[in-house]
N, CA and C atoms as an extended XYZ file, in Angstrom:
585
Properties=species:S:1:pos:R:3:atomname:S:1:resname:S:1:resid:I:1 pbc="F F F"
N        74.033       93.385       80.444 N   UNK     1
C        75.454       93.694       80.570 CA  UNK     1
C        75.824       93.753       82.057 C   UNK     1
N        77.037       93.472       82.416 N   UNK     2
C        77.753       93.249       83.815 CA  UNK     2
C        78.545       94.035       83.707 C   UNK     2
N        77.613       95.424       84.664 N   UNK     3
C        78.443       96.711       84.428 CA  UNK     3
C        78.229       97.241       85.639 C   UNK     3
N        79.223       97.703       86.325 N   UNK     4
C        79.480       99.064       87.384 CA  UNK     4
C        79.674      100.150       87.576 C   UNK     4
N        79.413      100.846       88.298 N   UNK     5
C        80.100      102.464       88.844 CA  UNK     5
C        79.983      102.392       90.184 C   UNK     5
N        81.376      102.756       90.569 N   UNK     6
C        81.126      102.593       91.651 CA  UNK     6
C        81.824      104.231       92.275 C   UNK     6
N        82.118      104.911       93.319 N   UNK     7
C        82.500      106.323       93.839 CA  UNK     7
C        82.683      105.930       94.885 C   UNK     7
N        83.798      106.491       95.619 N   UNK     8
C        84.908      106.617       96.873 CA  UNK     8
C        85.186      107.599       97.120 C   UNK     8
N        84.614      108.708       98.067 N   UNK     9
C        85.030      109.529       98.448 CA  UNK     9
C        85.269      109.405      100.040 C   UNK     9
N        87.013      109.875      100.374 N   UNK    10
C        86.902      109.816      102.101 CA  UNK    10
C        88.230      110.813      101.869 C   UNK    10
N        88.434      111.468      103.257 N   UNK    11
C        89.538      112.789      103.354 CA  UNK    11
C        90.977      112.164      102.990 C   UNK    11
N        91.139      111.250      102.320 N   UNK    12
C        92.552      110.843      101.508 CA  UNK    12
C        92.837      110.830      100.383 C   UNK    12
N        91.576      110.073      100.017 N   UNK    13
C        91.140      110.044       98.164 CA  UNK    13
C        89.765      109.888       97.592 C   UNK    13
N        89.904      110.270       96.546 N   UNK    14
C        88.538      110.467       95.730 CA  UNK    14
C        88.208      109.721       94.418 C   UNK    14
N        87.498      108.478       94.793 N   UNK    15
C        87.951      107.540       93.113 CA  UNK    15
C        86.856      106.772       92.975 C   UNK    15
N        86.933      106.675       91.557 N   UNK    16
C        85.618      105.992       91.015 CA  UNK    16
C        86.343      105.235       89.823 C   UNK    16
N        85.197      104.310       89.984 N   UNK    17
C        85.755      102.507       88.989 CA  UNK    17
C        84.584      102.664       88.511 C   UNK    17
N        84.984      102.546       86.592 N   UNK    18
C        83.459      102.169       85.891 CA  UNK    18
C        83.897      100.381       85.536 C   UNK    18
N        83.479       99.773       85.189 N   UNK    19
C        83.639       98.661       85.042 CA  UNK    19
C        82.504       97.871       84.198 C   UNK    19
N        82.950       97.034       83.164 N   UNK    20
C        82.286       96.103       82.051 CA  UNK    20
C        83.082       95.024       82.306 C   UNK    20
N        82.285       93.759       82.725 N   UNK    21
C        82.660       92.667       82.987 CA  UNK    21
C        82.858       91.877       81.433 C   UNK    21
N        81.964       92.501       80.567 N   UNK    22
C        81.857       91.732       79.265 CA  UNK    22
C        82.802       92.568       78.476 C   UNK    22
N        83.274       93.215       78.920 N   UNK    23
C        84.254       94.274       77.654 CA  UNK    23
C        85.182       93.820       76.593 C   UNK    23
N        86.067       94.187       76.001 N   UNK    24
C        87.234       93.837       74.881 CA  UNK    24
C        88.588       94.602       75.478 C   UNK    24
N        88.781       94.877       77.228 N   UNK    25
C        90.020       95.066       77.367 CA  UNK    25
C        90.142       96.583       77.226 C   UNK    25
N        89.387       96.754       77.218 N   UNK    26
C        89.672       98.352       77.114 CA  UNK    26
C        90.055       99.001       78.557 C   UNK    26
N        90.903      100.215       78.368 N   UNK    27
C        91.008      100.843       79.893 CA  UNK    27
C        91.522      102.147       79.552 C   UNK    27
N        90.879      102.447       81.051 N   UNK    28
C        91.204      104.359       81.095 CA  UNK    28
C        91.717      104.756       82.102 C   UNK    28
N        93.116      105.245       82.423 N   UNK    29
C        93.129      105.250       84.041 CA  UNK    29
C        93.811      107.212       84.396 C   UNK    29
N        92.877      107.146       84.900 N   UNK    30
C        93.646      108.262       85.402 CA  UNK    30
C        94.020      108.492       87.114 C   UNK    30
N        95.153      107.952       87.352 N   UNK    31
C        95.338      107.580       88.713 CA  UNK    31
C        96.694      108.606       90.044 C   UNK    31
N        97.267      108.648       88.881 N   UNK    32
C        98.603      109.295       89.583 CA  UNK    32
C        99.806      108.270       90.138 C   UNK    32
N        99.443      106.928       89.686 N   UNK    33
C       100.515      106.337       90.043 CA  UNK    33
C       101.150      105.338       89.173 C   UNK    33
N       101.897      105.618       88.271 N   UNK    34
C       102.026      104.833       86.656 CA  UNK    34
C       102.059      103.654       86.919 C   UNK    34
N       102.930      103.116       87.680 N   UNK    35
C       103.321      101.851       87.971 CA  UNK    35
C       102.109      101.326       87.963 C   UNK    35
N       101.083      101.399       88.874 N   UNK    36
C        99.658      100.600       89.083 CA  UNK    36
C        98.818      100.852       88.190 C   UNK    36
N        99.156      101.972       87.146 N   UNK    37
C        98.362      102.013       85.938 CA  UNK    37
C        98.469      101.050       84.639 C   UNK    37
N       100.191      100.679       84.982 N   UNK    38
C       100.349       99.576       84.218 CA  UNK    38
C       100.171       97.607       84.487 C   UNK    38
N       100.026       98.080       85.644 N   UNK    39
C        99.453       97.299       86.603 CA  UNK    39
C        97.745       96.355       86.032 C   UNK    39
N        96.981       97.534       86.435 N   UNK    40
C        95.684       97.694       85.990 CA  UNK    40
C        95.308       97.108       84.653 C   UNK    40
N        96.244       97.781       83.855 N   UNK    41
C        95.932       97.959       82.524 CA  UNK    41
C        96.332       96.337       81.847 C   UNK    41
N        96.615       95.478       82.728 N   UNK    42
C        97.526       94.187       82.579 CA  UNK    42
C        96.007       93.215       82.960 C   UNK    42
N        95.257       93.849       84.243 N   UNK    43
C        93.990       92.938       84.466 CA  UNK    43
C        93.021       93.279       83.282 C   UNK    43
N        92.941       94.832       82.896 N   UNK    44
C        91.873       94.457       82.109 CA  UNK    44
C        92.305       94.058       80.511 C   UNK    44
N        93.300       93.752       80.262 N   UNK    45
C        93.526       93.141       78.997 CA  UNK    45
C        93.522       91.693       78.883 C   UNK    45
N        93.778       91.024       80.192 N   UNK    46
C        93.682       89.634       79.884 CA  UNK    46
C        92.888       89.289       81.037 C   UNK    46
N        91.741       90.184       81.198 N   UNK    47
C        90.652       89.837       82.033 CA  UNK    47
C        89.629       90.320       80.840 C   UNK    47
N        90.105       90.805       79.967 N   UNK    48
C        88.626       90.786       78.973 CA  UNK    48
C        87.919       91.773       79.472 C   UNK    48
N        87.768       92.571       80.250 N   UNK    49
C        87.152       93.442       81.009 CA  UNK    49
C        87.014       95.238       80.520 C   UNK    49
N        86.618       96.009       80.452 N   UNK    50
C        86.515       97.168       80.177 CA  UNK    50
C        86.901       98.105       81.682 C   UNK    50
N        87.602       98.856       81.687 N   UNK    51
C        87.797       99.270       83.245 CA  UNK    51
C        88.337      100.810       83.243 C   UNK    51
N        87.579      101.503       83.676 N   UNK    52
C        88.190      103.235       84.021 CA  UNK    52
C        88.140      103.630       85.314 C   UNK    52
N        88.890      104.032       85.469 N   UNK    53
C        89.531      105.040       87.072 CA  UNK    53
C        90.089      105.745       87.177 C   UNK    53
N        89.512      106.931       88.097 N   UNK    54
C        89.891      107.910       88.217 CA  UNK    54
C        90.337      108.012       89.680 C   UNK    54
N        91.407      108.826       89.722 N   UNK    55
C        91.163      109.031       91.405 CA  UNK    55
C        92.410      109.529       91.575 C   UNK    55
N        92.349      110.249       92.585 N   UNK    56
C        92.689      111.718       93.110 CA  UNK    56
C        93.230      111.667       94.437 C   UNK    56
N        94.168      111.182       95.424 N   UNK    57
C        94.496      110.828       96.159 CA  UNK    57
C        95.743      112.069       96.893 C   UNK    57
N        96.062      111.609       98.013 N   UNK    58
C        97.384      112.202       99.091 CA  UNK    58
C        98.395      111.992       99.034 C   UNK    58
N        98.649      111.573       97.210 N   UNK    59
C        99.900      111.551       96.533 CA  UNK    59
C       101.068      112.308       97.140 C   UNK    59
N       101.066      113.744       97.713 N   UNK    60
C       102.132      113.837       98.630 CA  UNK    60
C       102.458      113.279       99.767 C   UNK    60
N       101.919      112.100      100.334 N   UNK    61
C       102.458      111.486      101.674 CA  UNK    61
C       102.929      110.535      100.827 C   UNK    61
N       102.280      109.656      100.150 N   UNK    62
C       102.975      108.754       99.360 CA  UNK    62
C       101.714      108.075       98.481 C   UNK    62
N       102.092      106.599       98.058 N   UNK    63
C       100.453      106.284       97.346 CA  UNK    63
C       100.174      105.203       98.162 C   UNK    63
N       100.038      104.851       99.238 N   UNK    64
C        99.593      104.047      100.088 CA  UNK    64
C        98.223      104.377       99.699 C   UNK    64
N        97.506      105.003      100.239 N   UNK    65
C        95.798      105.580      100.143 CA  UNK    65
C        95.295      104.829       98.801 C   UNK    65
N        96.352      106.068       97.948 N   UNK    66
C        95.581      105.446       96.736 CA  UNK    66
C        95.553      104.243       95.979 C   UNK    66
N        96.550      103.773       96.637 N   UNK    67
C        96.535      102.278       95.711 CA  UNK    67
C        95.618      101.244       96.771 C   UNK    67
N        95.477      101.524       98.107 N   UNK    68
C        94.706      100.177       98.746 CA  UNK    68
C        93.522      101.076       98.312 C   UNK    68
N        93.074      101.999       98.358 N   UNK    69
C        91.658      102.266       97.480 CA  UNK    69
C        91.316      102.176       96.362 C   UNK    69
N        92.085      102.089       95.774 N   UNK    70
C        91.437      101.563       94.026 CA  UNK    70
C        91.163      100.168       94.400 C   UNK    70
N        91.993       99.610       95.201 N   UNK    71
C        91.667       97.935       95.528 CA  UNK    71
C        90.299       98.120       95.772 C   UNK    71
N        89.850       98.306       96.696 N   UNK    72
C        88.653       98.544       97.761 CA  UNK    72
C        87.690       98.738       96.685 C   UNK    72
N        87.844       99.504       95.851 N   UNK    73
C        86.568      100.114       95.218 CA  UNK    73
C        86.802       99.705       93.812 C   UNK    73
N        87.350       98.776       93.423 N   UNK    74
C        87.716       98.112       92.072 CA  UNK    74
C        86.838       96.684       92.062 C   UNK    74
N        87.225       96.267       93.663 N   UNK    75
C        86.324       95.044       95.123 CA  UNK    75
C        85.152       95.390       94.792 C   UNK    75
N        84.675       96.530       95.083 N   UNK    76
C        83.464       97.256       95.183 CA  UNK    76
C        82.450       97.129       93.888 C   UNK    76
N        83.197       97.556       92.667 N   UNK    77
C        83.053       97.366       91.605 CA  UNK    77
C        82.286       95.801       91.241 C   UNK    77
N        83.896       94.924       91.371 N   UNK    78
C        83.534       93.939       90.868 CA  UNK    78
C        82.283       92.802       91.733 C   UNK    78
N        82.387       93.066       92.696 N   UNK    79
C        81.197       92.305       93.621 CA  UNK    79
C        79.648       92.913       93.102 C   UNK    79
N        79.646       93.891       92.546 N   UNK    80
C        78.283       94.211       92.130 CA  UNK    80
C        77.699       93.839       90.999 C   UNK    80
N        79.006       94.348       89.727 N   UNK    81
C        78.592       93.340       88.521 CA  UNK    81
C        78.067       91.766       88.383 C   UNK    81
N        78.616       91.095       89.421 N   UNK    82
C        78.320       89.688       89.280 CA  UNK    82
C        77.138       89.363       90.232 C   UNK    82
N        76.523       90.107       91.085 N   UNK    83
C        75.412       89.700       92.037 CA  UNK    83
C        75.881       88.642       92.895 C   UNK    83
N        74.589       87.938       92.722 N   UNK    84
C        74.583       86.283       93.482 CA  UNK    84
C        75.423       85.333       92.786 C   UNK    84
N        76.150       85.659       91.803 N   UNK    85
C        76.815       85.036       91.140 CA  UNK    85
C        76.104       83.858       90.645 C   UNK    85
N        75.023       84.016       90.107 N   UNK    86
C        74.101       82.666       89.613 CA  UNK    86
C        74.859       82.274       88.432 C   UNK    86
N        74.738       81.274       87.999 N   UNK    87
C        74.994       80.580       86.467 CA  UNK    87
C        76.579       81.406       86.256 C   UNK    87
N        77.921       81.177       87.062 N   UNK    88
C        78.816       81.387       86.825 CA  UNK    88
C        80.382       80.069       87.194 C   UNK    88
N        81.031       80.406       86.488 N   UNK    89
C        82.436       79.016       86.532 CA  UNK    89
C        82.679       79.240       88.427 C   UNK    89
N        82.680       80.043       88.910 N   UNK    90
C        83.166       80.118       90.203 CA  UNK    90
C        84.809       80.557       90.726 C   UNK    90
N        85.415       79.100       89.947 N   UNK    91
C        86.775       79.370       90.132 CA  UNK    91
C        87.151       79.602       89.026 C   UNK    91
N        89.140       80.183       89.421 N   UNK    92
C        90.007       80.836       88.259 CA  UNK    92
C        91.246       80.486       88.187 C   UNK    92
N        91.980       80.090       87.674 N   UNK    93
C        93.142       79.694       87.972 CA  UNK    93
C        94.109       79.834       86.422 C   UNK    93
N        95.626       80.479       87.165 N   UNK    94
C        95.934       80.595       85.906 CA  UNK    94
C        97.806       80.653       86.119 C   UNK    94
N        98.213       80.719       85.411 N   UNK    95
C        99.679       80.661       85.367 CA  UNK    95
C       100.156       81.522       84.128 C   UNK    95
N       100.833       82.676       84.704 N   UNK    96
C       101.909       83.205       83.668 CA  UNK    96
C       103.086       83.424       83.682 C   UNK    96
N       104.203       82.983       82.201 N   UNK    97
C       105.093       83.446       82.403 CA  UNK    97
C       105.384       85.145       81.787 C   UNK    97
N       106.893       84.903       82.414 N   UNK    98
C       107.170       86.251       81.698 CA  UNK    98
C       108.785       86.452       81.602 C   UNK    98
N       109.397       85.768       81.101 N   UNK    99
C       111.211       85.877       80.771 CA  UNK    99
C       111.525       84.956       82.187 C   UNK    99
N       111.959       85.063       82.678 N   UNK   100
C       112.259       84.005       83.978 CA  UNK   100
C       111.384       84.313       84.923 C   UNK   100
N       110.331       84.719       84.932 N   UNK   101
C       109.334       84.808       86.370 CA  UNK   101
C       108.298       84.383       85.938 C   UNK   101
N       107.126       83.332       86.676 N   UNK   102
C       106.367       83.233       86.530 CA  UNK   102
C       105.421       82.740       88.117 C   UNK   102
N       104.030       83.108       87.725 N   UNK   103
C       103.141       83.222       88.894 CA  UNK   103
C       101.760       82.293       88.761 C   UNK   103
N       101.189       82.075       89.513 N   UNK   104
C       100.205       81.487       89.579 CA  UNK   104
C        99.582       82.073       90.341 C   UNK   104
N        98.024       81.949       90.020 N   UNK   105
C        96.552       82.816       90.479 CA  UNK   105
C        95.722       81.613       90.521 C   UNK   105
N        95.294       81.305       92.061 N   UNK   106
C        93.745       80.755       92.180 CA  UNK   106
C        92.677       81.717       92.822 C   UNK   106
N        91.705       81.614       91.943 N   UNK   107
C        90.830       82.439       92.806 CA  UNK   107
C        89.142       81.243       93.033 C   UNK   107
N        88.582       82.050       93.757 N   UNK   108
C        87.244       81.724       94.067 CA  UNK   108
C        86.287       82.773       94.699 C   UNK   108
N        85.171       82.345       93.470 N   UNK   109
C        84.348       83.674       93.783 CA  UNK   109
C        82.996       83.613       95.528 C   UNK   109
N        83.928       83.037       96.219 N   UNK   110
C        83.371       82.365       97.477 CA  UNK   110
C        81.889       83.234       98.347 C   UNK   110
N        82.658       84.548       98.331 N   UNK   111
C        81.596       85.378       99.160 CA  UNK   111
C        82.232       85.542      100.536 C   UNK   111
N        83.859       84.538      100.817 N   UNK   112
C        84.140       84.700      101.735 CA  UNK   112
C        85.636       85.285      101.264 C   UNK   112
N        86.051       86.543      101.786 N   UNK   113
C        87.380       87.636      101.709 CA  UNK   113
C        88.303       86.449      102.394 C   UNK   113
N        89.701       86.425      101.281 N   UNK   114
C        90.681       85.915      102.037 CA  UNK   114
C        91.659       86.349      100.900 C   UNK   114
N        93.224       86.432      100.964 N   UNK   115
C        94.488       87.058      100.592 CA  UNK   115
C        95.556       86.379      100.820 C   UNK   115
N        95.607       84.795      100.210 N   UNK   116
C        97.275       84.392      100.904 CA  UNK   116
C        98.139       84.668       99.920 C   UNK   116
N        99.510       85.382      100.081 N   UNK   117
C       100.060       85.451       98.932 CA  UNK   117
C       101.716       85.301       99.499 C   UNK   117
N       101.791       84.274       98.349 N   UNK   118
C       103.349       84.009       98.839 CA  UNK   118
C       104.383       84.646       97.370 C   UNK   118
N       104.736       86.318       97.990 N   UNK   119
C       105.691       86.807       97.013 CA  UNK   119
C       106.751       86.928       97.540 C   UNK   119
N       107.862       86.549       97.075 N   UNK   120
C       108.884       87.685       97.828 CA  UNK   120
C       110.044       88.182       96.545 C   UNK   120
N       109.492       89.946       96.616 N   UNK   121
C       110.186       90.647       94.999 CA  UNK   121
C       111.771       90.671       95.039 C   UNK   121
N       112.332       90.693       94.252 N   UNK   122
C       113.857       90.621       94.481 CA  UNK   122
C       114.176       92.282       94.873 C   UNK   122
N       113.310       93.330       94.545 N   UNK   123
C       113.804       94.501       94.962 CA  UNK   123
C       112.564       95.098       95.839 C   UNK   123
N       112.655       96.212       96.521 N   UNK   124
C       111.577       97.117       97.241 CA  UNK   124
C       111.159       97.809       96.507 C   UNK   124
N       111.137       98.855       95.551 N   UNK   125
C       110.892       99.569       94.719 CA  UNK   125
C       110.919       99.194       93.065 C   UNK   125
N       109.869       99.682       92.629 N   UNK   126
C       110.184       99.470       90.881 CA  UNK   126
C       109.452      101.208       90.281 C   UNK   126
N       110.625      100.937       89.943 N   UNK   127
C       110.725      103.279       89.670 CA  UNK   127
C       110.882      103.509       90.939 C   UNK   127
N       109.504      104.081       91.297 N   UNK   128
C       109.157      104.561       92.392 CA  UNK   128
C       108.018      104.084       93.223 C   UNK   128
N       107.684      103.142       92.649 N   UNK   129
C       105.957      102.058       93.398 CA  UNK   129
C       106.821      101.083       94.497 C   UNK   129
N       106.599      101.181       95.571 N   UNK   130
C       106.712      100.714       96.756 CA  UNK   130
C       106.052       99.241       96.830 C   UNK   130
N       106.678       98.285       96.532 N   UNK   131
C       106.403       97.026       96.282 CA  UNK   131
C       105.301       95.975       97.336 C   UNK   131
N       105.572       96.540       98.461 N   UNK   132
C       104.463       96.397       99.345 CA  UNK   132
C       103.119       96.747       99.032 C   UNK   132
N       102.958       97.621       98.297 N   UNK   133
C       101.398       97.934       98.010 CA  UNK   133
C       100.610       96.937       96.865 C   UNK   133
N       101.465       96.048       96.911 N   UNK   134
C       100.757       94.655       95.664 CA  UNK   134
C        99.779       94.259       96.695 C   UNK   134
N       100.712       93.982       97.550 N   UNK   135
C        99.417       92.921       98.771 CA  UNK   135
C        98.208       94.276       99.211 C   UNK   135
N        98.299       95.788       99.539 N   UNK   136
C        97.140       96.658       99.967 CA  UNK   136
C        96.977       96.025       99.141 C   UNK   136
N        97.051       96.511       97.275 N   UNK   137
C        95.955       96.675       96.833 CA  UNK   137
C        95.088       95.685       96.447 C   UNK   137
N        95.597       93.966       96.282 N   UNK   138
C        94.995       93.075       96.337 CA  UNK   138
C        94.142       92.886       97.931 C   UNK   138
N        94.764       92.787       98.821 N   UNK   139
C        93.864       93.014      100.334 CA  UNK   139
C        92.773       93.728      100.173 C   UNK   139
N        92.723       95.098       99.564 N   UNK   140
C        91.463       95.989       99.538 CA  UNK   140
C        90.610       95.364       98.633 C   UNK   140
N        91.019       95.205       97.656 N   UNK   141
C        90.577       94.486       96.694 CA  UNK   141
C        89.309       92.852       96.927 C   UNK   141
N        89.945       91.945       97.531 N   UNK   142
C        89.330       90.900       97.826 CA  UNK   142
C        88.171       90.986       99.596 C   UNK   142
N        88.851       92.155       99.721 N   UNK   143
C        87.745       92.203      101.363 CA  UNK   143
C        86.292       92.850      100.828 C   UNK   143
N        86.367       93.569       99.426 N   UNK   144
C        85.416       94.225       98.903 CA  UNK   144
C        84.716       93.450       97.957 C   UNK   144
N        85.377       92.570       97.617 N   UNK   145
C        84.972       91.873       96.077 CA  UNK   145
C        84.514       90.337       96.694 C   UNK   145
N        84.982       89.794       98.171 N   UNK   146
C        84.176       88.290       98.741 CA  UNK   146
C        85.258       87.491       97.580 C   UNK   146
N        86.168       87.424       97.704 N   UNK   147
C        86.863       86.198       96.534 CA  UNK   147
C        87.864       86.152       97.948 C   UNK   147
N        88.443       84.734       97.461 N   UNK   148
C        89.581       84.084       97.900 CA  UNK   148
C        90.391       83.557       96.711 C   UNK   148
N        91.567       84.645       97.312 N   UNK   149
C        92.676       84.934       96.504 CA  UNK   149
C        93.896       84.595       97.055 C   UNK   149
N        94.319       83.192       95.824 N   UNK   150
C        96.332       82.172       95.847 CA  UNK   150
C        97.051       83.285       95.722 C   UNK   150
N        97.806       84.093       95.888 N   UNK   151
C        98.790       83.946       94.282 CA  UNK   151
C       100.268       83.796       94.880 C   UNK   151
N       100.704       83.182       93.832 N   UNK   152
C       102.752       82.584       94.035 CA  UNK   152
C       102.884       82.887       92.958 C   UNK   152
N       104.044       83.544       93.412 N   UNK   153
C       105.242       83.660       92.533 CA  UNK   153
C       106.337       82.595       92.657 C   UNK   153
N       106.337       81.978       91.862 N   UNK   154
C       106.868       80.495       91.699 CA  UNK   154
C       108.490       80.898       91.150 C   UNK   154
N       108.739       81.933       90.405 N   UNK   155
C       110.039       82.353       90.408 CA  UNK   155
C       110.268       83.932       89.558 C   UNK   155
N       111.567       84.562       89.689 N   UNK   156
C       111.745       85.507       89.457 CA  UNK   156
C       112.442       86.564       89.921 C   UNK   156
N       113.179       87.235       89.217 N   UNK   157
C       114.401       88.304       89.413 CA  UNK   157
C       114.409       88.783       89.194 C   UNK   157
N       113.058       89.463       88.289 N   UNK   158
C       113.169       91.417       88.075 CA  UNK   158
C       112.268       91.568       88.527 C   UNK   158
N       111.626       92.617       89.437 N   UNK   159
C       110.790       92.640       90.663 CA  UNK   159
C       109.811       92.872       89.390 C   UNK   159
N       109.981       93.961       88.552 N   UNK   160
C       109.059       94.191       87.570 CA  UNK   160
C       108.108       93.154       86.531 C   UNK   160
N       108.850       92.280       86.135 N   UNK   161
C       108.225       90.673       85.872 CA  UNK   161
C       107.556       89.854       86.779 C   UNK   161
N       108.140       89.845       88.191 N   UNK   162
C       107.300       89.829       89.055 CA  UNK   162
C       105.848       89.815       89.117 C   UNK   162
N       105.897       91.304       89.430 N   UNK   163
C       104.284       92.121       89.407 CA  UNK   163
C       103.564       92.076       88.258 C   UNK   163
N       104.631       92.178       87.418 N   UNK   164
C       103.814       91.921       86.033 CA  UNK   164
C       102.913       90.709       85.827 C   UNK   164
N       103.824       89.685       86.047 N   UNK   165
C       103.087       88.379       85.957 CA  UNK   165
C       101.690       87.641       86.866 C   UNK   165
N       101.900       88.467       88.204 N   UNK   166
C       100.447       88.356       89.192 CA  UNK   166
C        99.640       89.172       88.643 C   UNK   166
N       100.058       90.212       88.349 N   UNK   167
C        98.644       91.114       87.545 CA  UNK   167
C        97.708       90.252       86.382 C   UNK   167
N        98.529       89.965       85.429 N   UNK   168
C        98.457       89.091       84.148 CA  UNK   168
C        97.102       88.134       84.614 C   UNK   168
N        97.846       87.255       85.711 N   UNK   169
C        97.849       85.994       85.933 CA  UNK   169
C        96.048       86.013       86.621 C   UNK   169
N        96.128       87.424       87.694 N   UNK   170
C        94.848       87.650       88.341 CA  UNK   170
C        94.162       87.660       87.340 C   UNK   170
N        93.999       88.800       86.280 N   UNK   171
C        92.934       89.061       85.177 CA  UNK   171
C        92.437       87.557       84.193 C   UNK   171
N        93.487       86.915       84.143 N   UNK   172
C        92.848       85.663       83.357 CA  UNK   172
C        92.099       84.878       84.505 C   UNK   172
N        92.417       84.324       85.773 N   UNK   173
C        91.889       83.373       86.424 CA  UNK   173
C        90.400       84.429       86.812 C   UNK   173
N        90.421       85.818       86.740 N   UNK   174
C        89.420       86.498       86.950 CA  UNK   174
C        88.439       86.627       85.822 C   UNK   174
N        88.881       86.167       84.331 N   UNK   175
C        88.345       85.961       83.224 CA  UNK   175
C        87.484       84.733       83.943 C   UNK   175
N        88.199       83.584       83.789 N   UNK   176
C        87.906       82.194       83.622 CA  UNK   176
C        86.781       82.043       84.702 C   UNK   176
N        86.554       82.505       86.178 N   UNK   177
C        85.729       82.582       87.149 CA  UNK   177
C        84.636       83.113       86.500 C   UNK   177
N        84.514       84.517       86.000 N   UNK   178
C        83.437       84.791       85.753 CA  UNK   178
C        82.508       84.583       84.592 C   UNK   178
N        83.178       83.869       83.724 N   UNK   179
C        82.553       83.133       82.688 CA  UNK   179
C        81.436       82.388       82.983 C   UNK   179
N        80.232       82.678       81.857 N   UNK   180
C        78.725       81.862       82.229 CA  UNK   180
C        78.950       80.727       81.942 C   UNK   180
N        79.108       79.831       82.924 N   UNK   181
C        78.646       78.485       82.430 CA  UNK   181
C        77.144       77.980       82.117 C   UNK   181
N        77.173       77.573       80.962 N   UNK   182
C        75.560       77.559       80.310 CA  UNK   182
C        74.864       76.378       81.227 C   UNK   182
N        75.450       75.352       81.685 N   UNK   183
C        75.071       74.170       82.367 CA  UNK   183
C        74.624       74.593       83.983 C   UNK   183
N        74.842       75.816       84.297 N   UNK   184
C        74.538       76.089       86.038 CA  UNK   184
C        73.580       76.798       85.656 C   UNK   184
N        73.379       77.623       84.145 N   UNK   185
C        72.092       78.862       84.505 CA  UNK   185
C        71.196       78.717       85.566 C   UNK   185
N        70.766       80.028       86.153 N   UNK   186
C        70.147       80.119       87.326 CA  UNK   186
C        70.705       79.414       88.669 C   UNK   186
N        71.523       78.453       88.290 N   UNK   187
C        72.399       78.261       89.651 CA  UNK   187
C        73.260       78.838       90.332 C   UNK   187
N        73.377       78.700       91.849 N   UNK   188
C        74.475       79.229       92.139 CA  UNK   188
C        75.471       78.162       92.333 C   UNK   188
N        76.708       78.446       92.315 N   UNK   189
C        77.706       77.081       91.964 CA  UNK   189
C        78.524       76.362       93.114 C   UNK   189
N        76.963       76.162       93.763 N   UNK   190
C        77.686       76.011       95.489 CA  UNK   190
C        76.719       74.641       95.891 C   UNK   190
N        76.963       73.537       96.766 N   UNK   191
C        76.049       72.962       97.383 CA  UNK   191
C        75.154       73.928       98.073 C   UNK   191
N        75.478       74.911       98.661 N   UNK   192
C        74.605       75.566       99.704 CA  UNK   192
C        73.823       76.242       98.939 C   UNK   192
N        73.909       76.258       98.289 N   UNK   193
C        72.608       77.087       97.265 CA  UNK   193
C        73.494       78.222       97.377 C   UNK   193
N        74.042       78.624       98.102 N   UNK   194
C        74.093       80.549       98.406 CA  UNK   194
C        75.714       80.417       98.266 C   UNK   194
N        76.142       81.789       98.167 N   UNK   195
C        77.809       81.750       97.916 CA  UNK   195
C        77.420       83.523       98.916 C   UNK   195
């Protein structure tokens, strides 16, 4: 099984990611910040994934902390379950809609951290989640986890469909990457031998 635990403790926040790469979608979050719980709860349903977090953050300054740290240590997480990434698809790619917005996700499970993302939300806020923290928490996220990460938002006018749809969109192309391809077993899926 392709499973994690991973723990984050530093004087801002305190959080831990269990993680099943092989799961049925299941999730547990106990975070303090709904918005990114629904967020979350969007990768591991159409990432196939099993995923719990906890974490405890400086929710009174704001959730900056805690949301680029769940990235970080979600990164953390997922870079361990997969190792050397032997006998795996590599890349992910995916497209969702969602009422008039839709996004696209390429990923690659490279070994080398990168983040281009071309969003721009029609509002700053949705409730109260500070719309800027898509890119922390994907940034924390991919500097921890060695992937190189597309994503566009190709269109859209409720900031909330928006986000919705990169979340979506990550968890499937994050499905499709980590899928065993039976034809590489024991390979790694690189000329260089190494990723």
């Amino acid at each position: 099984m392709r499973q994690a635990e991973i723990s984050r403790n530093t004087l801002e926040t305190r959080i831990t990611v269990r993680l099943n790469l092989d799961g049925s979608g299941q999730c547990r979050l106990l975070t303090g910040v709904p918005f990114l719980e629904h967020m979350l709860d969007q990768i591991a349903r159409h990432g196939l994934l099993d995923l719990e977090i906890e974490a405890k953050g400086d929710l009174q300054v704001d959730d900056h902390h805690t949301v680029e740290d769940i990235g970080i240590t979600l990164g953390q997480a997922l870079a361990k379950t997969w190792g050397e990434r032997k006998g795996l698809m590599r890349y992910g790619l995916a497209y969702v809609p969602l009422d008039e917005a839709l996004s696209r996700v390429a990923l690659d499970l490279s070994g080398r951290p990168g983040l281009f993302m071309n969003v721009e939300f029609s509002r700053d806020t949705i409730g109260l989640f500070d719309v800027e923290l898509v890119r922390e928490f994907f940034q924390g996220l991919v500097n921890h986890a060695g992937i190189t990460l597309h994503i566009d938002n190709l269109k859209g006018e409720n900031a909330h469909h928006q986000a919705e749809t990169i979340f979506k969109a990550f968890g499937r192309a994050l499905r499709m990457a980590v899928t065993p391809d039976a034809r590489m077993a024991g390979l790694v899926p690189s000329t260089k031998g190494i990723l």
